[in-house]
C-alpha positions as CSV (number, residue, x, y, z in Angstrom):
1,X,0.0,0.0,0.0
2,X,2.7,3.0,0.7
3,X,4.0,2.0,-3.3
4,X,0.7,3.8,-4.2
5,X,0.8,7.1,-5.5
6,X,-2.3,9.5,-4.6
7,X,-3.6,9.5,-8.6
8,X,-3.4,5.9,-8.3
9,X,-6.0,5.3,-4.8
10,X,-8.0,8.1,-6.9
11,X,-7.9,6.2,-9.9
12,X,-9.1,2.8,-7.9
13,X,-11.8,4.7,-6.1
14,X,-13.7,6.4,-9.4
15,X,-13.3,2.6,-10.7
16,X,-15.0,1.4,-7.6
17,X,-17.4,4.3,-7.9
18,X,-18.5,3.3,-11.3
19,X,-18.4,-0.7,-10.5
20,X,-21.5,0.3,-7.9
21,X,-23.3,2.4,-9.9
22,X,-22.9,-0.3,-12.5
23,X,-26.2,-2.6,-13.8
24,X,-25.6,-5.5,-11.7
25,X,-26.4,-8.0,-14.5
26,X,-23.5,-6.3,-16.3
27,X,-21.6,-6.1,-13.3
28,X,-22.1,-10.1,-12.7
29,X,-20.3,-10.6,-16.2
30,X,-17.6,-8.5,-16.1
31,X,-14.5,-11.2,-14.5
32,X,-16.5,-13.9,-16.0
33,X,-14.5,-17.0,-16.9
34,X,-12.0,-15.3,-15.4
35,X,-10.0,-17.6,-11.5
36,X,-8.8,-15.3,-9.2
37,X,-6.5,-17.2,-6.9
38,X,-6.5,-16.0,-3.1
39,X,-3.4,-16.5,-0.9
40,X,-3.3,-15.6,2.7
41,X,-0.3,-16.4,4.8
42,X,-2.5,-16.1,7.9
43,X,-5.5,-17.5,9.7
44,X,-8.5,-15.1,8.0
45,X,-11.9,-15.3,7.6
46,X,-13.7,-12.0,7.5
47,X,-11.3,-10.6,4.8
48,X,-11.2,-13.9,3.1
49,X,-14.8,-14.0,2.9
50,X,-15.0,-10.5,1.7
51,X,-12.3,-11.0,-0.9
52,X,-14.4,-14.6,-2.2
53,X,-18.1,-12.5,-2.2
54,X,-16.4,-9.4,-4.4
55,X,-14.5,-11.9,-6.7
56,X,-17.4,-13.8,-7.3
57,X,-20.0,-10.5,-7.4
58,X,-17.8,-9.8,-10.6
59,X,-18.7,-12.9,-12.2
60,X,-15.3,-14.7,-11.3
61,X,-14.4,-18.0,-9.8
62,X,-12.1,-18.3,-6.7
63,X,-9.0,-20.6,-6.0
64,X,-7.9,-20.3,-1.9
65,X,-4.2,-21.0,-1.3
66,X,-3.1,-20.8,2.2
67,X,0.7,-21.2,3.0
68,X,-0.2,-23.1,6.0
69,X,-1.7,-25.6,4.0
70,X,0.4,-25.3,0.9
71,X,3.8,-26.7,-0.3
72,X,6.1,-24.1,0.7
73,X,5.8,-26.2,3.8
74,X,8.4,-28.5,2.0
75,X,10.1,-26.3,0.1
76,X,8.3,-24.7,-2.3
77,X,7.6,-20.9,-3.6
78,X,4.7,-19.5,-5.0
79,X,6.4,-19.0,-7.8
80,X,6.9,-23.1,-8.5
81,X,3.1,-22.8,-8.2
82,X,2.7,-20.1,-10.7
83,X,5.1,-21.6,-13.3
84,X,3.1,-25.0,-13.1
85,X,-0.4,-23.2,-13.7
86,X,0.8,-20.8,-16.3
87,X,-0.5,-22.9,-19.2
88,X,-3.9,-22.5,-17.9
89,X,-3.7,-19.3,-17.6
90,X,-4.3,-15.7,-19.7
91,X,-1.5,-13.8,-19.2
92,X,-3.2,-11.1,-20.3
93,X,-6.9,-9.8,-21.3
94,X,-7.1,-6.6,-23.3
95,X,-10.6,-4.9,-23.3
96,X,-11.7,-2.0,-25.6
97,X,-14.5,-0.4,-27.1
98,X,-17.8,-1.8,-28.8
99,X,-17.3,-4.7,-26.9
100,X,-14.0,-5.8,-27.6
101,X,-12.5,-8.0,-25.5
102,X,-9.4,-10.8,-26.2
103,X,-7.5,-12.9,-24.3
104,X,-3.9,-13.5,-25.1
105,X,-2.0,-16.5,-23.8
106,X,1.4,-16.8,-22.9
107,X,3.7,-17.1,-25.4
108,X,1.2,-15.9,-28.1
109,X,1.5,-12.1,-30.4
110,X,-1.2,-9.7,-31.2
111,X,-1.2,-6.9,-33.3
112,X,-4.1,-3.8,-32.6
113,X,-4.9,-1.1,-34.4
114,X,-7.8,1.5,-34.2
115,X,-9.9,2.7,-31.4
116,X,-13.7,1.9,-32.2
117,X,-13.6,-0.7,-33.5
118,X,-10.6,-2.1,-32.5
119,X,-8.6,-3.9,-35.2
120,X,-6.8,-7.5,-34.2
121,X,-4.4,-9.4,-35.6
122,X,-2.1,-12.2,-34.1
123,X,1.7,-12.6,-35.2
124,X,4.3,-14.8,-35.0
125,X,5.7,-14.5,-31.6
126,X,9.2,-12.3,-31.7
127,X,12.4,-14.5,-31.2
128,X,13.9,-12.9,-27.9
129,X,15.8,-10.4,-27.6
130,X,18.8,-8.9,-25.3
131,X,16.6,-7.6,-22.6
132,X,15.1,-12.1,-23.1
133,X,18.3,-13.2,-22.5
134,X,19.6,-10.9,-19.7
135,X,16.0,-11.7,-18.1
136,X,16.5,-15.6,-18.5
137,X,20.4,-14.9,-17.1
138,X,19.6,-13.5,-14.3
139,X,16.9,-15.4,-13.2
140,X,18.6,-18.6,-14.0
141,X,21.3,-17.0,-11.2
142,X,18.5,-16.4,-9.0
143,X,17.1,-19.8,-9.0
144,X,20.5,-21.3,-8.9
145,X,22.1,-19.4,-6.5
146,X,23.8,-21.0,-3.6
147,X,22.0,-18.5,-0.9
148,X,18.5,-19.8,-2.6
149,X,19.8,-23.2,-0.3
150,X,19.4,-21.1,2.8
151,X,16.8,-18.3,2.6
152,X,13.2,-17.5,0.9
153,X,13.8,-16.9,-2.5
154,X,11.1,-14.1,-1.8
155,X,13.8,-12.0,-0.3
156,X,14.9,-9.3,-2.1
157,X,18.7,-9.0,-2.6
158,X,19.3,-12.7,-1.6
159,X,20.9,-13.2,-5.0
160,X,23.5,-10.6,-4.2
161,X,25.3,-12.4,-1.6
162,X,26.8,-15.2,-3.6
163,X,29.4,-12.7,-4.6
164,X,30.1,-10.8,-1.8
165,X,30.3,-13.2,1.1
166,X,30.9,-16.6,2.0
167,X,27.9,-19.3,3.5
168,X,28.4,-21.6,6.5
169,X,26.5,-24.1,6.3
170,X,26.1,-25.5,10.0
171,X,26.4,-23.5,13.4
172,X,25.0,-23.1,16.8
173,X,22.6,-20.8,15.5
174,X,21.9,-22.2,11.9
175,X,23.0,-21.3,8.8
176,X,25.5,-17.9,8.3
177,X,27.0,-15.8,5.9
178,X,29.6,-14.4,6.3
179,X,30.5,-11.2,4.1
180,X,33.9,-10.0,2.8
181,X,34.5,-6.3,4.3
182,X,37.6,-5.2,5.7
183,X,38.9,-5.6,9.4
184,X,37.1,-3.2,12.0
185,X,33.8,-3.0,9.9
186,X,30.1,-3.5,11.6
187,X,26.7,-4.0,10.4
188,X,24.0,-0.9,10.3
189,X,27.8,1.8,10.5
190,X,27.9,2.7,6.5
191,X,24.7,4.4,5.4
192,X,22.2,6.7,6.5
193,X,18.8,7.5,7.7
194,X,16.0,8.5,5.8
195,X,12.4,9.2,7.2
196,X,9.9,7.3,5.0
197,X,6.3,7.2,4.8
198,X,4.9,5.1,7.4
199,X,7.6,3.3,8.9
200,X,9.7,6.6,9.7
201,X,13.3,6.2,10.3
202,X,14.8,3.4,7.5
203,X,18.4,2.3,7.3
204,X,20.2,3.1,3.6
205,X,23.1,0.4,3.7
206,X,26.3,1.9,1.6
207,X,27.2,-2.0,0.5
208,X,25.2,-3.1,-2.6
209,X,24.5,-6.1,-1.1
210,X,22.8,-4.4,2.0
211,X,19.0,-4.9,0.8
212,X,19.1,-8.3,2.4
213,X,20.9,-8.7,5.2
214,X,20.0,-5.2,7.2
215,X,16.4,-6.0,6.4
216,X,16.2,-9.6,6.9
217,X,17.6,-11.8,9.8
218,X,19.4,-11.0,12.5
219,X,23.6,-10.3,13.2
220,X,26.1,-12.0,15.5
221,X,29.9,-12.0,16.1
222,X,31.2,-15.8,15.7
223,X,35.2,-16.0,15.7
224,X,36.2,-12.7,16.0
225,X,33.5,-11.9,12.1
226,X,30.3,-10.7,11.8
227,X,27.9,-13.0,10.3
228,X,23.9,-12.8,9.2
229,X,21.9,-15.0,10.4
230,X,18.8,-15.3,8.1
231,X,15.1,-16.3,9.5
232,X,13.7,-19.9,8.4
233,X,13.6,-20.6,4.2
234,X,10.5,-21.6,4.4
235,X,8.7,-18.7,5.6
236,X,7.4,-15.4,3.7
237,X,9.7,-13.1,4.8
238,X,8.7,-10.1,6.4
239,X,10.6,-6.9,5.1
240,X,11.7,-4.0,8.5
241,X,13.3,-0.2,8.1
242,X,16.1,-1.9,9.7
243,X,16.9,-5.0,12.6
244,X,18.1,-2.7,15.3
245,X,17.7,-1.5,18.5
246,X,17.7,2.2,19.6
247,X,18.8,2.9,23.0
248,X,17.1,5.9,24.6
249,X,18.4,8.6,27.2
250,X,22.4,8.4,26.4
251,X,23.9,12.0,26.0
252,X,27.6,12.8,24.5
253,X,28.7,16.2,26.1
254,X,25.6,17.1,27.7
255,X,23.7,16.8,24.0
256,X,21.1,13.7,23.0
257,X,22.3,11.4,20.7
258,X,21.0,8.5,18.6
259,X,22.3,5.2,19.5
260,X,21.5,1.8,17.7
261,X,23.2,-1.4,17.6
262,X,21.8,-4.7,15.7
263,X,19.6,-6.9,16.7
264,X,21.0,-10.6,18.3
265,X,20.1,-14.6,17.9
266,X,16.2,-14.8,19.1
267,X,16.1,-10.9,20.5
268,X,13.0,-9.2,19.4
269,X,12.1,-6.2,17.3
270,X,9.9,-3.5,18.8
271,X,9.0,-1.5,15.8
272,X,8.6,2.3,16.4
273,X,6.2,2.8,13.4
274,X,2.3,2.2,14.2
275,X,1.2,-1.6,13.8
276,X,-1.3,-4.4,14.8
277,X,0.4,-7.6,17.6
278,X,-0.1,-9.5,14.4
279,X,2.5,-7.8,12.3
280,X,4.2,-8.0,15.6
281,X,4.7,-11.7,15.8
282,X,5.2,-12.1,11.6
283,X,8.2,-9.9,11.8
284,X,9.5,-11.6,14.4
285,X,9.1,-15.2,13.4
286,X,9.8,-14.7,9.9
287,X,13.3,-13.3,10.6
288,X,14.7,-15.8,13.6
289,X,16.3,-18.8,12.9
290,X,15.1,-22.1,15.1
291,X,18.3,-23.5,16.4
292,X,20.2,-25.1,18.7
293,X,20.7,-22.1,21.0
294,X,17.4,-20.0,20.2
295,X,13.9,-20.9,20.4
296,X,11.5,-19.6,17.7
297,X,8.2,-18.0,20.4
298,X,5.0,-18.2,19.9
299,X,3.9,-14.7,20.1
300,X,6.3,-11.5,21.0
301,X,4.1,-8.5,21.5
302,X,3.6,-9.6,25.6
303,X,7.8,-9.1,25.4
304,X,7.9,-6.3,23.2
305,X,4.9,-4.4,24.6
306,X,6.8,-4.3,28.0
307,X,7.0,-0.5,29.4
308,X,10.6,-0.9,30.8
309,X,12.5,-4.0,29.0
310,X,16.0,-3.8,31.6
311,X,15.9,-7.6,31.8
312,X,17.0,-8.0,28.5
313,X,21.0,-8.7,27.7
314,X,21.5,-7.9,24.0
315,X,24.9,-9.5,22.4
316,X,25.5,-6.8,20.4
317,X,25.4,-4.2,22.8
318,X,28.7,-3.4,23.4
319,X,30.3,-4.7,19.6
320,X,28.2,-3.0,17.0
321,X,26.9,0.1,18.7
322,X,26.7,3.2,16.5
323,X,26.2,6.9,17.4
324,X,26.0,10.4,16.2
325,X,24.1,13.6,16.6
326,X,20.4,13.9,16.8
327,X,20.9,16.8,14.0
328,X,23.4,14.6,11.9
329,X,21.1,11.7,12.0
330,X,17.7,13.9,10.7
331,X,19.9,15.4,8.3
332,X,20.7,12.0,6.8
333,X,24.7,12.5,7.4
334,X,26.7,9.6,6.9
335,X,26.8,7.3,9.9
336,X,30.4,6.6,9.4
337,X,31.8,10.1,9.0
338,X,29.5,11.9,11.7
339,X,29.8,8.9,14.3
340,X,30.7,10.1,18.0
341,X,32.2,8.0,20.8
342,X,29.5,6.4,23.5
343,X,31.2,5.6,27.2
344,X,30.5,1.8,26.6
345,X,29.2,1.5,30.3
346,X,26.5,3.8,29.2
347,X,24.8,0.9,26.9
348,X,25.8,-1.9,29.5
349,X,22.2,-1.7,30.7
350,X,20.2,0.4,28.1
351,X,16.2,0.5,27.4
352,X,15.2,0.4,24.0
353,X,13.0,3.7,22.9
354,X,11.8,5.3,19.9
355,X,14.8,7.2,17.7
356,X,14.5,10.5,19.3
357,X,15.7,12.7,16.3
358,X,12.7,14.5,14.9
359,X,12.7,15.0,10.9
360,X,13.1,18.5,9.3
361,X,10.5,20.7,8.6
362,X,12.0,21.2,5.0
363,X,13.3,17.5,3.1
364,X,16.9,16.9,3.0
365,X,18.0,17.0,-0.7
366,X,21.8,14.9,-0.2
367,X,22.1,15.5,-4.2
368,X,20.1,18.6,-5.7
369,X,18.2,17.8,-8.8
370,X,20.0,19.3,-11.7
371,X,17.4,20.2,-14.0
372,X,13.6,19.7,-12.6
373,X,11.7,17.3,-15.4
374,X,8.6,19.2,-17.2
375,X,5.6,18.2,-16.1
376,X,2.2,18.4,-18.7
377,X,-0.5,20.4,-16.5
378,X,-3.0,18.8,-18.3
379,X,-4.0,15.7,-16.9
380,X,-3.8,12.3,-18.8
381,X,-6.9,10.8,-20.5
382,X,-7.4,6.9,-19.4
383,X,-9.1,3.9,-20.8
384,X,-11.5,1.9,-18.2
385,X,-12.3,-1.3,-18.8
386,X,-15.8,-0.2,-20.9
387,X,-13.3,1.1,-23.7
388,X,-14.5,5.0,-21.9
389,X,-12.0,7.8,-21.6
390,X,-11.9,8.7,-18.5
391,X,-9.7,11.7,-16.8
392,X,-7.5,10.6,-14.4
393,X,-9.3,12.8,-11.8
394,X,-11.4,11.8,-8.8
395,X,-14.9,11.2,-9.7
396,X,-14.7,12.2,-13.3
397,X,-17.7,10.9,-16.0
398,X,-16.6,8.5,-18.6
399,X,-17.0,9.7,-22.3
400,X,-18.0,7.1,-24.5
401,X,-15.2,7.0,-27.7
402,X,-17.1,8.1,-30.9
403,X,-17.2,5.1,-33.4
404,X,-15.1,5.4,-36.2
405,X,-15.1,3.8,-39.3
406,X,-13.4,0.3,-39.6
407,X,-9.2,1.0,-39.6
408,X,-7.6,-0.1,-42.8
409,X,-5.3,-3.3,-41.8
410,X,-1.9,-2.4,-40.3
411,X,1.1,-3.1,-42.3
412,X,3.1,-5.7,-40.6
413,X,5.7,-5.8,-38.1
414,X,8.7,-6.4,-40.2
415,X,9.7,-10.4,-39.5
416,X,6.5,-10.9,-38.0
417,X,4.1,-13.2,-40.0
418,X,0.7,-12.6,-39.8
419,X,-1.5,-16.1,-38.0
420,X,-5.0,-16.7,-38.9
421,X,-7.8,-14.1,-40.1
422,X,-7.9,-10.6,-38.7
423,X,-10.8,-9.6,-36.9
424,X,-12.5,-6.1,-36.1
425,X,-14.1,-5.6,-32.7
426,X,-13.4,-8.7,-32.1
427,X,-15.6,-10.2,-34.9
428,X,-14.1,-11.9,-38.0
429,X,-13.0,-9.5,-40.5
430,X,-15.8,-10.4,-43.3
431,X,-15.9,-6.3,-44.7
432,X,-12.1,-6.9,-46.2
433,X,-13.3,-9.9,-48.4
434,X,-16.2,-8.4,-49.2
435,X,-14.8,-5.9,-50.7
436,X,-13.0,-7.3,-53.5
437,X,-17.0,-8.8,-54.7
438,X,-18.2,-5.5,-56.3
439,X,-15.7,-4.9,-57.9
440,X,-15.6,-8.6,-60.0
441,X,-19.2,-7.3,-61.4
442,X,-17.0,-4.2,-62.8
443,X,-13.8,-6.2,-64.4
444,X,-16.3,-8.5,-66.1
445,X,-18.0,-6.0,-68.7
446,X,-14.5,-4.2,-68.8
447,X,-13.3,-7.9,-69.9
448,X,-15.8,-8.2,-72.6
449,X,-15.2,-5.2,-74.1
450,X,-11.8,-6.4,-75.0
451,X,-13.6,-8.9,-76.4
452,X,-15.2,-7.4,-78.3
453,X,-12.5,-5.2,-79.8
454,X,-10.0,-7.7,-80.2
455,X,-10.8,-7.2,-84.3
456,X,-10.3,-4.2,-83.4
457,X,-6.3,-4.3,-84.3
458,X,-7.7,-5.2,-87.9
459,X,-9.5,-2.2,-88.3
460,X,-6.9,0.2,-88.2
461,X,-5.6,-2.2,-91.0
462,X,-8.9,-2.0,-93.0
463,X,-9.5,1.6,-92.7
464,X,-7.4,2.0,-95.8
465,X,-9.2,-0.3,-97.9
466,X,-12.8,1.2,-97.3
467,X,-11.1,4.2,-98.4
468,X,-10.8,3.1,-101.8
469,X,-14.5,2.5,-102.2
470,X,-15.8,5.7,-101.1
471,X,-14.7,7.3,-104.8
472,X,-18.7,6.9,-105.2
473,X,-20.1,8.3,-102.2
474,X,-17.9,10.8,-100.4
475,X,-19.5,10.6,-96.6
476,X,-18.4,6.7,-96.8
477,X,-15.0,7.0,-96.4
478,X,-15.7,9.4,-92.7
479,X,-17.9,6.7,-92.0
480,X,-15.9,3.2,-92.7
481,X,-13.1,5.5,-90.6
482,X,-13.8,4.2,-87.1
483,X,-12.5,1.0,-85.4
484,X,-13.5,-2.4,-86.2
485,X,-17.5,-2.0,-86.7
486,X,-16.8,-1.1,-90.3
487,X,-19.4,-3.5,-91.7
488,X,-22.6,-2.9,-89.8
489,X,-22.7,0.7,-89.3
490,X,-22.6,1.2,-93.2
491,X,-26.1,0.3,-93.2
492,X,-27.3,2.1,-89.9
493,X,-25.2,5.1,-91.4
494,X,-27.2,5.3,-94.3
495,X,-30.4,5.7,-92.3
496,X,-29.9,8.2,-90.2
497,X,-28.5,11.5,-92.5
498,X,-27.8,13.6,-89.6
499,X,-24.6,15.1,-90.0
500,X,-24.3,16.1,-86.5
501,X,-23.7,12.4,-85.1
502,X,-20.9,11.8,-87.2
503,X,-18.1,14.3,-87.0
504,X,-17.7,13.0,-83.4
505,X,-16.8,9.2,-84.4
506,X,-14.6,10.9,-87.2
507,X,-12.5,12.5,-84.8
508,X,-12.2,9.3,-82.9
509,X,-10.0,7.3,-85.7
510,X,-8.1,10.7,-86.3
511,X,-6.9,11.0,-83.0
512,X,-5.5,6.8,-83.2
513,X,-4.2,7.2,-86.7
514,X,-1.9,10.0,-86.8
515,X,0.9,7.3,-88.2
516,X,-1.2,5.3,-90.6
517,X,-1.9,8.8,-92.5
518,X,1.5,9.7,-94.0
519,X,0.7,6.4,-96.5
520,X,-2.1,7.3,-97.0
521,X,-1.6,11.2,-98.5
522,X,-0.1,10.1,-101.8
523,X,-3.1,7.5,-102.3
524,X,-5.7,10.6,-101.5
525,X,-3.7,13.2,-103.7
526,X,-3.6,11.3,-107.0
527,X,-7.5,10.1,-107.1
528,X,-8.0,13.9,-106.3
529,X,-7.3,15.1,-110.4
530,X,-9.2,12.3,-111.6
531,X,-11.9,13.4,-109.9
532,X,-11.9,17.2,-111.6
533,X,-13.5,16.3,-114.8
534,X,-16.3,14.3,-112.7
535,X,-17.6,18.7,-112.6
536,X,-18.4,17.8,-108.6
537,X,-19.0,20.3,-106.3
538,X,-16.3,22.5,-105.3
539,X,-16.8,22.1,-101.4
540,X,-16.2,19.0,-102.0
541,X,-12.7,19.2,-103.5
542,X,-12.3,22.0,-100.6
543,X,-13.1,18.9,-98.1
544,X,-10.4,16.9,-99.5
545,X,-7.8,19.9,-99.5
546,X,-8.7,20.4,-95.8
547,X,-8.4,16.7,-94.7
548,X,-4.7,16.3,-95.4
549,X,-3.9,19.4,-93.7
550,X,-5.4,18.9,-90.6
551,X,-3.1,16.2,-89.5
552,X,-0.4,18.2,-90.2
């Protein structure tokens, strides 16, 4: 819960808001074939119960996995479990407008396009990649790592302490591990102290391979090293601001200071951050080691809700105790640099207490921002699960997206071939065939036309023999001039005399025949003076001057 930003709860409580004032019919289908699996790591039953009523409101069924009940018993994560069921399972369901709504396996490639409808269409799966490999390195590392032998592989950081420590296997208080840090070094000494949300005061180790081991587990002192001690592998470990203890009431030159040392085999954490005797007893638990010199309790808030703890000898009290100003330590100095001296008989009988050092009323910025980044004042525009836009304000209305016509298919990704039939809004894509069927109707006259004209290369042959016949009527040889109907429109010519119809096909075989008209001057200009003493008209004779010239 403190990972979640303030837009985010705001985000989840309009989606709530909208889920309630949802039709419930709708609402009852809206996980539908969907399993939600449930996992509680303790005894529950109201939550539970709510949890199974709201998953199955939605239209979803329930799987229950308790790790009291479950396989981790013996040695199993959660993750063993996942792997195994993964087949089963959708790795991923996209929703969208009008209704669109796909599920897309593991291992499986889609391609989308468009808003309203949304256009689909699964790929080839891509070969993997660098960021695939590192990925398959490093968690091939993880699972064979030799500190996965000894603690949860829910731990974060675990797989960091292969190479910067050694493990031994069998002690008087379990497994340890041993890290590789020069002579005079001591757990919770290199760092800082930063107040965080909720759990206040939180250690920042200086060693990379700090997220573990000073937030996990507990330290001790064996041969002259310092070791870590982590809790039991089979438990879910719970994560702490740091495994100390802050002694209360020591002053340095008349001035408060904050004193801490880390915490022993089987000594328990009192947490200085709000929390419920529950959390109490999981942190605990989870993070000592059952042994032959320490015995794992039951319960520890009766111990650690004590007013005045002075019964209690800690190990580490007078090896690992750290020190510095209550202004140093709010400031988030280093530990190492601004550490003072403590008289060691001060700590020889110490009370444990809250840290002391207030926060600033201003953050601490240890390394000013260069250059702030721009931020759009505008706020973003969401998708909800109805394919609605949806501001990412508290209690904003949805706007339904306008429907737009069907998006033209994508071109594909290159080295990605496409799998199956496309579909839009999640329907088959039966528009895109469709459309090639009108337009067959339209090639099929345009392919007997052809046909038709095939004898048409003759004509432009034949032109120059009607041309020789037309000595005896002079309006023939316009009229025998077009394409290949040479034969029947002689007679349908010589029906209709209008004048008017014909210069238009006349044009027509000018236009085609510019070539086939150089020939064809000398065979026009000798019958010309045979034709003088025939005493014709003379616009006639001017007809025959003009014809030759107009191709030219």
């Amino acid at each position: 819960m403190s990972s979640l930003t303030l837009p985010a709860v705001s985000e989840i409580l309009a989606l709530a808001t909208l889920l309630e004032k949802e039709d419930p019919l709708k609402r009852a289908k809206r996980l539908a074939k969907r399993r939600i699996a449930l996992l509680f790591y303790e005894s529950s039953t109201r939550t539970r119960t709510s949890f199974e009523l709201a998953a199955k409101g939605l239209g979803a069924d329930t799987t229950l996995v308790s790790s009291l009940s479950s396989s981790i018993e013996k040695g199993e994560t959660l993750k063993d479990t996942v792997i195994t069921n993964e087949p089963n399972s959708s790795a991923i369901v996209l929703n969208g407008a009008g209704g669109f709504q796909l599920d897309l396996p593991p291992g499986q490639s889609v391609q989308l396009s468009g808003t309203n409808p949304v256009y689909s269409q699964f790929l080839e799966p891509a070969l993997p990649d660098e960021l695939a490999h590192w990925s398959l390195a490093y968690e091939t590392h993880r699972l064979s790592s030799i500190s996965a032998r000894y603690v949860s592989t829910e731990m974060e950081g675990y797989d960091e302490l292969d190479n910067s420590g050694d493990w031994q296997p069998e002690s008087d208080y379990g497994p340890i591990w041993f890290p590789r840090v020069e002579a005079g070094w001591a757990p919770y000494h290199n760092g800082h102290w930063v107040n965080r949300p909720f759990y206040g005061w939180t250690w920042v180790a200086d060693e990379p391979w700090g997220a573990a081991p000073f937030h996990y587990g507990r330290w001790v002192v064996v041969s002259g090293r310092w070791g870590w001690i982590p809790g039991p592998r089979e438990q879910h470990p719970v994560w702490s601001p740091a495994q100390v203890v802050f002694a209360g009431g020591i002053q340095v030159g008349g001035v408060g200071v904050s004193v801490w040392f880390p915490l022993g085999p089987g000594e328990a954490y009192k947490p200085w951050y709000p929390c419920t005797p529950q959390y109490i007893d999981r942190i605990n638990i989870t993070n000592i080691h059952e042994s032959r010199v320490v015995h794992v309790q039951t319960t520890y808030v009766n111990i650690v809700n004590v007013t005045n703890v002075t019964n209690v000898t800690y190990v580490n009290r007078t090896v690992g105790v750290t020190a510095m100003r209550q202004e140093d330590f709010a400031a988030g100095h280093s530990a190492k640099t601004a550490a003072v001296r403590v008289d060691p008989q001060q700590v020889a009988h110490i009370q444990p207490a809250r840290p002391e050092a207030r926060p600033p009323a201003q953050p601490v910025i240890l390394h000013p921002i260069a250059k702030p980044a721009a931020v759009q004042a505008a706020r973003p525009v969401l998708i909800n699960h109805q394919g609605q836009q949806v501001a990412a304000a508290p209690n904003a209305k949805p706007v339904v997206v306008p429907v737009k016509a069907a998006p033209p298919a994508p071109k594909p990704i290159p080295g990605r071939a496409a799998i199956g039939a496309p579909s839009i809004g999640g329907k088959p894509a039966t528009p895109t065939p469709a459309a090639p069927a009108p337009a067959v109707p339209k090639v099929a006259p345009q392919a007997h036309n052809p046909a038709l004209n095939q004898p048409t290369p003759a004509a432009p042959v034949s032109p120059a023999v009607p041309k020789a016949t037309p000595q005896s009527h002079n309006a023939a040889p316009e009229k025998a001039a077009p394409p290949a109907p040479a034969e029947k429109p002689a007679p349908k010519v010589n029906t209709p005399a209008p004048k008017a119809a014909q210069p238009p096909p006349a044009v027509k075989p000018q236009a085609p025949t510019p070539e086939a008209k150089q020939p064809v001057k000398p065979a026009e200009e000798k019958p010309a003076p045979a034709a003088k003493p025939g005493t014709k008209n003379d616009k006639k004779k001017d007809d025959k001057k003009t014809e030759p010239k107009k191709p030219e």
